[in-house]
C-alpha positions as CSV (number, residue, x, y, z in Angstrom):
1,X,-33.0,6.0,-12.4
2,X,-29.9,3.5,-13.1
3,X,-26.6,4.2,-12.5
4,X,-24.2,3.7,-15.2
5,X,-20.8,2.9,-14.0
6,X,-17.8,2.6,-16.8
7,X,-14.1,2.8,-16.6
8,X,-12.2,4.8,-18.9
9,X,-8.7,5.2,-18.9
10,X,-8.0,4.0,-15.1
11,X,-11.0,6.3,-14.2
12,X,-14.3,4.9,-12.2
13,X,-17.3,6.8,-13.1
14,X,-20.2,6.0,-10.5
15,X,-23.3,8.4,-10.8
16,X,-21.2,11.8,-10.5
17,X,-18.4,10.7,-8.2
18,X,-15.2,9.9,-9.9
19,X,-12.6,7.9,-8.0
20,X,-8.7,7.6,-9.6
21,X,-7.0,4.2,-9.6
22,X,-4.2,4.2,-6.4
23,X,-0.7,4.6,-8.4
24,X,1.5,1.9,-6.2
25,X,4.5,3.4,-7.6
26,X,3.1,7.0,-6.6
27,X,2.2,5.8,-2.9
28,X,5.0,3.6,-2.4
29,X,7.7,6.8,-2.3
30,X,6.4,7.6,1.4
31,X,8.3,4.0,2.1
32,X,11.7,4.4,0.2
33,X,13.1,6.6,2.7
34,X,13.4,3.5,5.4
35,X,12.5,0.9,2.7
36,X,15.0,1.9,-0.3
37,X,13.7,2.9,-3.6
38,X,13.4,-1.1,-4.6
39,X,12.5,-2.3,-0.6
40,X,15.4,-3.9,-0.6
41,X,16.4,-2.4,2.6
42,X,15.7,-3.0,6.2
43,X,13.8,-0.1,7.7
44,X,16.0,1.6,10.5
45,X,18.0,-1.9,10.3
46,X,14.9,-3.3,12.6
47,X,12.6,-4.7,9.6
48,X,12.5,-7.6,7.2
49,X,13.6,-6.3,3.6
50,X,10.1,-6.8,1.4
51,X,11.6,-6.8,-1.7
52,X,9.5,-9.3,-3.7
53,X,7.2,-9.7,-1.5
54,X,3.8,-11.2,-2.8
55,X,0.7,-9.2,-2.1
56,X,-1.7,-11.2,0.1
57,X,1.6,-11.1,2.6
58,X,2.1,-7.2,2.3
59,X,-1.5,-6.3,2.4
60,X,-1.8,-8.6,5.7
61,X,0.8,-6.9,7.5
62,X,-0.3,-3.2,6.4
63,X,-3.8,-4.1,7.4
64,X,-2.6,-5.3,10.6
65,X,-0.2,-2.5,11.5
66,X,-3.5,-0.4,10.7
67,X,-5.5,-2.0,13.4
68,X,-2.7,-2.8,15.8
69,X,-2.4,-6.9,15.3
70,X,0.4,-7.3,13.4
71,X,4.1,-6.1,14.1
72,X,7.1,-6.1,16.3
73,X,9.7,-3.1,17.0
74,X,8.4,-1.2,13.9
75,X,4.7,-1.7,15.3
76,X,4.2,2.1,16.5
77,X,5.7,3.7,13.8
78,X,4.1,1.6,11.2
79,X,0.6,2.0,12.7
80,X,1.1,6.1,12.1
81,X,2.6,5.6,8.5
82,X,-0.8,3.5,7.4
83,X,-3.2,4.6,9.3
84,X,-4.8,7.1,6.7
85,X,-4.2,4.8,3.9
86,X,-7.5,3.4,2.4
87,X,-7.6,-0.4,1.5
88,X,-7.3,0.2,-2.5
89,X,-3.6,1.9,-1.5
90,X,-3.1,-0.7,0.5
91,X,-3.4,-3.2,-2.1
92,X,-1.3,-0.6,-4.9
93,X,1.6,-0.5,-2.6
94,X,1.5,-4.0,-1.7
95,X,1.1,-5.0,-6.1
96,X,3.9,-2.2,-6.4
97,X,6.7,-3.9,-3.7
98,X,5.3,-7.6,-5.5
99,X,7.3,-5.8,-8.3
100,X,10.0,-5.4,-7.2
101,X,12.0,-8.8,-7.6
């Protein structure tokens, strides 16, 4: 039996799972609070502001405060704010702060 897959309306149908597009905008309030509602901010006056930043560079350093190589002061925290985030949100925040110019 074949499994038809289509997309409708940000929606993945495989077989019967369904699986909802990550909203960057959605995810990315968990961040404002240190980061500022357009990450223009330094988190607790320790980090770089991302404003702007591009993707590849945002979902590098989430990925690596996931699995402990990337980070300085902000390492420990960081590593428990991503740590349940699944590599589509990663890459929705990180097209979300790419945004914000």
């Amino acid at each position: 039996m074949k499994t038809l897959n289509k997309v409708i309306l940000g929606l993945t149908l495989i077989g019967s799972l369904t699986t909802l597009a990550a909203d960057g905008a959605d995810l990315y309030k968990k961040c404002a609070g240190c980061h500022g509602q357009n990450a223009e901010k330094k988190a607790l006056s320790k980090s770089q502001v991302i404003k702007g930043w591009e993707a590849n560079k945002t979902i590098a350093a989430l990925k690596g405060y996931k699995d402990g190589t990337y980070g300085g002061t902000m390492k420990a925290l960081m590593k428990g704010q991503v740590a349940s985030l699944k590599d589509a949100e990663i890459e929705a925040i990180a097209k979300y702060i790419e945004t914000k110019n």
